[in-house]
C-alpha positions in Angstrom: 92.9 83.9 200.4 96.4 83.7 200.6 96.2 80.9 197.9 95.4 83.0 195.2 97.6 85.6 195.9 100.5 83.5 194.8 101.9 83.5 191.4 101.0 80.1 189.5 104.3 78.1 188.9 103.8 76.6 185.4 105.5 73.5 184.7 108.3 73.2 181.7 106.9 70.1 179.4 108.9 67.2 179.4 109.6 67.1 175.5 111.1 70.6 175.5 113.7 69.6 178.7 114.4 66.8 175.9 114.8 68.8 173.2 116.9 70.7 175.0 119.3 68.4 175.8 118.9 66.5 172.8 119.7 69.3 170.3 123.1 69.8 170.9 124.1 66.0 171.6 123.0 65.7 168.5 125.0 68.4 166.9 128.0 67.0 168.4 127.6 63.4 167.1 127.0 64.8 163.4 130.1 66.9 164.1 132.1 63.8 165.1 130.3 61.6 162.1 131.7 64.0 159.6 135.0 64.3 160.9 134.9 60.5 160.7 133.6 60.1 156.9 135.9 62.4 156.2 138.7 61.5 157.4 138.3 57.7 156.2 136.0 58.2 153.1 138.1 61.5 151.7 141.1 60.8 153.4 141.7 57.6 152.6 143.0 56.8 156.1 142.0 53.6 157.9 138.8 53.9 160.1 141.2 52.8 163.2 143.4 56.0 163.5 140.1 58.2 163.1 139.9 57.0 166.8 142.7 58.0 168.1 144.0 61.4 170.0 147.1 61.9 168.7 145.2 62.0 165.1 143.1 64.8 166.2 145.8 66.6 167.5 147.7 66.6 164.8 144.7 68.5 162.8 144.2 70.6 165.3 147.8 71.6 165.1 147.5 72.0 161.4 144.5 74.2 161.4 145.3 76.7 164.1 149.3 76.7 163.3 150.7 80.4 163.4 
């Protein structure tokens, strides 16, 4: 009797835990791919300093300048 009193856990499908994760790592490597193409293909930069930090932060500093 005290077995069906209980609430029923359901379990969360393995393909939606992966989605889940999945999703956003994927958003972040297209983010990174078109900062990449752009930067080389549009930019005409070599594909070496696309790579590097101080490249990055040098956009960054750019953009959000005051």
């Amino acid at each position: 009797m005290s077995e069906a009193s209980e609430p029923k856990r359901r379990k969360t499908p393995g393909w939606k835990i992966a989605l889940r994760i999945m999703v956003p790592v994927m958003l972040l490597l297209a983010l990174a791919g078109g900062m990449v193409f752009g930067y080389v293909f549009f930019g005409k930069q070599d594909i070496g300093e696309a790579f590097k930090w101080s490249t990055w932060k040098h956009v960054f500093d750019l953009v959000f300048a005051p």
